[in-house]
Backbone bond lengths (Angstrom), bond angles and torsions (degrees), N, CA, C in turn:
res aa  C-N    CA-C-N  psi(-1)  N-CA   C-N-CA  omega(-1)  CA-C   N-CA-C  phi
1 X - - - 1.456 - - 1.530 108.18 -
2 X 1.047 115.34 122.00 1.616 132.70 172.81 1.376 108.29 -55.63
3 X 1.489 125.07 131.32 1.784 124.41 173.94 1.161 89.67 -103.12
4 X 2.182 98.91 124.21 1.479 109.93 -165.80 2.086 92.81 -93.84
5 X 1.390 114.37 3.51 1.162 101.05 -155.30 1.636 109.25 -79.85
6 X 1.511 119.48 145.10 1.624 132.68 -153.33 1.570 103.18 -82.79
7 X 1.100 107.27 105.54 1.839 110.85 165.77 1.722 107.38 -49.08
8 X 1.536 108.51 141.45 1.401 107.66 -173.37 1.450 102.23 -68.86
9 X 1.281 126.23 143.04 1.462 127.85 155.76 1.366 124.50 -32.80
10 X 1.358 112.08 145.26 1.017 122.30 177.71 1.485 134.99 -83.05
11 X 1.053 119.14 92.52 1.873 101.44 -170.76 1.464 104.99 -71.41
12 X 1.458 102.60 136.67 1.787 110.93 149.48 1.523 115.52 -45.94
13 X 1.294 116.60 -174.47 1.529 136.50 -160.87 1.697 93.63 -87.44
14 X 1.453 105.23 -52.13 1.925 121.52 -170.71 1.494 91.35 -49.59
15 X 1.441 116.30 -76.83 1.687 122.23 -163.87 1.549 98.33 -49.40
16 X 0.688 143.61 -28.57 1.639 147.53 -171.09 1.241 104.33 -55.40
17 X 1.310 95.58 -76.16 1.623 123.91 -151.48 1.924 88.53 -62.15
18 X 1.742 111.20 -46.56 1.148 94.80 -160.75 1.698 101.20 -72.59
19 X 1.465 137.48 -3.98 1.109 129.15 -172.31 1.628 113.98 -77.70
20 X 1.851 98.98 -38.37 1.556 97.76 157.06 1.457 153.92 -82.78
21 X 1.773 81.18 -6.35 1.646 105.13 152.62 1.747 124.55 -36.99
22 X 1.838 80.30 -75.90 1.311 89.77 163.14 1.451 157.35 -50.54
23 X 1.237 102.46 -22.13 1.150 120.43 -176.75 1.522 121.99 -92.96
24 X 1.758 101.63 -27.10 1.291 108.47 141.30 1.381 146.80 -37.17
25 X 1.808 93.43 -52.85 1.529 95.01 175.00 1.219 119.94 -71.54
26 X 1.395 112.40 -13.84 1.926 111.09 -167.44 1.436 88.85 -89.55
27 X 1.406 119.94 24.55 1.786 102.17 170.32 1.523 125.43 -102.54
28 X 1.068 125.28 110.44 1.381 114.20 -170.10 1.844 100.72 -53.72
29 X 1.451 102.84 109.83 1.353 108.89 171.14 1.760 100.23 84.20
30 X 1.736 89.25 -146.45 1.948 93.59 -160.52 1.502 86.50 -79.72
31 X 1.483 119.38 -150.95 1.503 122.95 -168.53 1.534 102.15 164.27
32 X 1.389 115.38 112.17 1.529 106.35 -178.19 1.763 114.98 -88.06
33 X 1.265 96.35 172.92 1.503 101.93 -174.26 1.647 126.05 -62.55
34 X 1.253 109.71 28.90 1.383 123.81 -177.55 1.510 103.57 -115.22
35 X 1.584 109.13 -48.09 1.188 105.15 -179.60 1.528 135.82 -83.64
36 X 1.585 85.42 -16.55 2.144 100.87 153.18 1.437 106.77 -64.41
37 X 1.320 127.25 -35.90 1.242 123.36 -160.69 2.003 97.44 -75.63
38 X 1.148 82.43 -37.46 2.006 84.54 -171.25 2.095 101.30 -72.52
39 X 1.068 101.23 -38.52 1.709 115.83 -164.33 1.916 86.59 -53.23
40 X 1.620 102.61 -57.35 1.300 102.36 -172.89 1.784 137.02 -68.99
41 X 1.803 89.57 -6.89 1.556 100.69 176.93 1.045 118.56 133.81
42 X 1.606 101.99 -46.45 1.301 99.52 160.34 2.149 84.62 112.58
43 X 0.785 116.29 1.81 1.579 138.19 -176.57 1.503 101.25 -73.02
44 X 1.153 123.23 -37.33 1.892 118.49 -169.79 1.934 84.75 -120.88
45 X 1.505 88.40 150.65 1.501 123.99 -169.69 1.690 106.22 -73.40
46 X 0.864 133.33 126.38 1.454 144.80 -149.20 1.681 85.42 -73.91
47 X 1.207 126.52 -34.64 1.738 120.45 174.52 1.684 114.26 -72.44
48 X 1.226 110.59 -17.64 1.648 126.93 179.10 1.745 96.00 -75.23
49 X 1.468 108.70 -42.01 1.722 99.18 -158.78 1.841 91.84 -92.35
50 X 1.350 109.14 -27.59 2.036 90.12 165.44 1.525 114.93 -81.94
51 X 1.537 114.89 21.75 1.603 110.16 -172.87 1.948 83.51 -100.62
52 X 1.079 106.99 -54.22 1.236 124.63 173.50 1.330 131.39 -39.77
53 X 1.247 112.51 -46.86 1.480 134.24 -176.68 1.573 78.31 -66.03
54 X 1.813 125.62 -101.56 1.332 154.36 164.10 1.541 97.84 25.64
55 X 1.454 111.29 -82.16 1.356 112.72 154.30 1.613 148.69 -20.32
56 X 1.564 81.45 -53.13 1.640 82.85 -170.88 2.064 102.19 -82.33
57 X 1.672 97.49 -13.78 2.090 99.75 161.84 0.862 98.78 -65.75
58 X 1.311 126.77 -44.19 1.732 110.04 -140.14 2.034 86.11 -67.22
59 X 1.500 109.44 -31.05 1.646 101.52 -151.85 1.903 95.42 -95.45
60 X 1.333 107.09 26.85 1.189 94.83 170.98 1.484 130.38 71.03
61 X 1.627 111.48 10.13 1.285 128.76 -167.30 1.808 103.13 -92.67
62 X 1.294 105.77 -67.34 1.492 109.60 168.73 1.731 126.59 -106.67
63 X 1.239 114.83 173.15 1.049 119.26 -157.10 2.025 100.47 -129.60
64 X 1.553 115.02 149.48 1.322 102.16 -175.27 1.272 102.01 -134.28
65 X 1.242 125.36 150.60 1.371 129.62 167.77 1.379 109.63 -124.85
66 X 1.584 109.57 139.58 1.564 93.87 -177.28 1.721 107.48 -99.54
67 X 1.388 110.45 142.38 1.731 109.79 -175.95 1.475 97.69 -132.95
68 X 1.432 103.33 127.20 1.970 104.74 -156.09 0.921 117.25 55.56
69 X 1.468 111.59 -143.14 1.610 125.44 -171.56 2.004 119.68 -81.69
70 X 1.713 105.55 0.38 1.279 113.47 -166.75 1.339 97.58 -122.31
71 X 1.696 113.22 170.17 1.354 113.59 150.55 1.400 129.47 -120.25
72 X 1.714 105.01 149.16 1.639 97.89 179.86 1.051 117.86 -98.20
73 X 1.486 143.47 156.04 1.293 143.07 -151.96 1.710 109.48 -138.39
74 X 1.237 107.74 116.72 1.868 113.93 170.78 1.480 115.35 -109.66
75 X 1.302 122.54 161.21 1.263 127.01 157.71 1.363 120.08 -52.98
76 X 1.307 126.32 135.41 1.406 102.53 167.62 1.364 129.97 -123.90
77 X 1.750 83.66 36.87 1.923 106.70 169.67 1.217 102.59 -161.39
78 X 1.593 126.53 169.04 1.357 137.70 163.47 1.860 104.40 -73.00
79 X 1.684 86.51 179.33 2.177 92.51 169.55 1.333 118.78 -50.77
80 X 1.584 117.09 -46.17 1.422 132.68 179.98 1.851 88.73 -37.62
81 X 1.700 90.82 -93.06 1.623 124.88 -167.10 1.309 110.58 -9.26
82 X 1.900 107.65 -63.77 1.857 128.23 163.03 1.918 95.08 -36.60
83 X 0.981 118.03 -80.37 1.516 117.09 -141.85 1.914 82.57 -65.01
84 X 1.103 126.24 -27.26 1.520 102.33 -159.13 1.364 87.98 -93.14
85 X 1.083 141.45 24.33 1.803 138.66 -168.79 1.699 83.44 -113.68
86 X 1.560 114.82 -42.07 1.505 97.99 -165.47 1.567 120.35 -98.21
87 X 1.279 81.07 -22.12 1.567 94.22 151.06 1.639 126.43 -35.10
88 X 1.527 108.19 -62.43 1.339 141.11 168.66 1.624 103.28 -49.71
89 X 1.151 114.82 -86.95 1.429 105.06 -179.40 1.408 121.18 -46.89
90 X 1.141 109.88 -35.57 1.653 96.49 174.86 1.990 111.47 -67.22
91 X 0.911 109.06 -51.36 1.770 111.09 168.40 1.413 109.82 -36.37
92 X 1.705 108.92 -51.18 1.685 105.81 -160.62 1.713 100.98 -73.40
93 X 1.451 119.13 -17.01 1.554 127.00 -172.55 1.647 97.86 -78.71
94 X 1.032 113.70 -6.00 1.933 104.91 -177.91 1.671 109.81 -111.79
95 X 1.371 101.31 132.29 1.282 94.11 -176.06 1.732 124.69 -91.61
96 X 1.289 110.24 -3.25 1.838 115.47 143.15 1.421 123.84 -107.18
97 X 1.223 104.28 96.44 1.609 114.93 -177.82 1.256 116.00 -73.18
98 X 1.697 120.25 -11.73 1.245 123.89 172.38 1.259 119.82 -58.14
99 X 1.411 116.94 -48.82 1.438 148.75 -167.85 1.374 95.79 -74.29
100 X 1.413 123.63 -61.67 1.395 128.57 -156.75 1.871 105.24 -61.79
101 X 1.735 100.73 -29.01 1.232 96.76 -169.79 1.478 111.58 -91.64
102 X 1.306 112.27 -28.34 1.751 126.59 -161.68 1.789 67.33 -77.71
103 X 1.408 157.85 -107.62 1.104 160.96 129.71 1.974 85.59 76.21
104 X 0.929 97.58 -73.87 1.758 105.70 -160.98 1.493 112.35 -80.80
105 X 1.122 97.53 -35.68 1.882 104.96 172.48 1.554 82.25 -69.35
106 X 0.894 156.87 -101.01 1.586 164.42 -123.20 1.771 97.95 -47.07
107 X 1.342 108.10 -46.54 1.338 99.51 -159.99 1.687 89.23 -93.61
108 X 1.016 134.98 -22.26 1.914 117.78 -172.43 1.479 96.37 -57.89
109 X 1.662 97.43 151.30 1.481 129.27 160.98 1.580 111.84 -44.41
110 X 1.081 112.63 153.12 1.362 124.73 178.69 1.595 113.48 -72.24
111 X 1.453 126.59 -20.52 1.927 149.66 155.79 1.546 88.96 -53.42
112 X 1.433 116.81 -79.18 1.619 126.18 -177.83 1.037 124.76 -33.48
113 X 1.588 117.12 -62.84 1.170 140.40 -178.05 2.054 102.41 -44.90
114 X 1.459 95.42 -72.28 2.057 104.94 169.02 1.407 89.21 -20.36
115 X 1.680 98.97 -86.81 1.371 95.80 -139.54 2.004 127.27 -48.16
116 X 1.467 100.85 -28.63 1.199 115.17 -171.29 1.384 97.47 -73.60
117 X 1.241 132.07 -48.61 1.781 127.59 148.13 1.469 127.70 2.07
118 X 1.543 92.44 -80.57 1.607 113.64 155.20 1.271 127.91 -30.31
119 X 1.412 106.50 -83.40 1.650 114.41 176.80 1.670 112.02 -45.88
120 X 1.381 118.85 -33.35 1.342 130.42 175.14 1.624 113.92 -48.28
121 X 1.311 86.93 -41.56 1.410 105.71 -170.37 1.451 130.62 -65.17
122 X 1.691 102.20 -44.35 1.513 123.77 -176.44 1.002 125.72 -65.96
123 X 1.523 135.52 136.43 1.195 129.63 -164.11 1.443 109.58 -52.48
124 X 1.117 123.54 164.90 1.487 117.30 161.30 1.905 113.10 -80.69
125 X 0.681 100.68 152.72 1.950 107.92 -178.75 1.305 111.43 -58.78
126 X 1.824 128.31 114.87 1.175 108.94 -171.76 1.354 120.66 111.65
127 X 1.654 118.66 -43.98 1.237 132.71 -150.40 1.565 91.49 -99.63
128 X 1.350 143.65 112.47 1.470 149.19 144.75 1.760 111.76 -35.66
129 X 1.263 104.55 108.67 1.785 80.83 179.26 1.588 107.28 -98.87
130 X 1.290 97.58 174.67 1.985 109.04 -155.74 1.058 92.91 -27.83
131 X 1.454 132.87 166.07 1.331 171.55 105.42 1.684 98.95 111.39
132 X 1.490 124.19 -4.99 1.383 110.58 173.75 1.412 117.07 -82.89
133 X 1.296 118.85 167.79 1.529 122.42 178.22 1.637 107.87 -170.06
């Protein structure tokens, strides 16, 4: 007799990472890899959520401190921060950034287009512009 019963799906590496993303942020403060593991269900293998964590340092996403014998783990950006980090790496992976960028300005919405105008526009933080002092 055949066992008709359904193996759980498989998540990719992306859905992962963003599940322990998340679960990060809902932590008041740092949170070690035990308590992502419980936040999330308890469904992925406590060596899956330090494969994960490991990863998401190596890419500059979170940050670890070690307290005792373990480490605790924070974000080390908001949603924005994440999307403009991968944003970034994908740009720095092309070797005409001219193209890649004139490329993306070309296709945003005319809402998009404004706003990125704007932000273009604003001083940078810090920076005196001409003739002030």
């Amino acid at each position: 007799m055949t066992d008709h019963r359904q193996r759980p799906r498989r998540r990719g590496q992306g859905e992962l990472e963003g599940l322990v993303l998340s679960a990060l942020r809902e932590a008041d403060g740092s949170a070690s890899a035990g308590w992502v593991q419980k936040r999330l269900g308890g469904d992925l293998a406590y060596t899956t959520v330090i494969t994960i964590l490991t990863r998401l340092l190596a890419k500059g996403v979170v940050t670890r401190e070690r307290v005792g014998r373990a480490f605790v783990w924070t974000p080390a950006a908001d949603h924005a921060g994440l999307a403009a980090h991968r944003m970034r790496r994908v740009l720095d992976a092309e070797s005409d950034r001219q193209a890649v960028l004139a490329s993306f300005v070309t296709a945003l919405g005319p809402d998009d287009e404004r706003l990125l105008r704007e932000l273009l526009d604003r001083p940078e933080p810090g920076i005196a512009a001409a003739g002030e002092e």
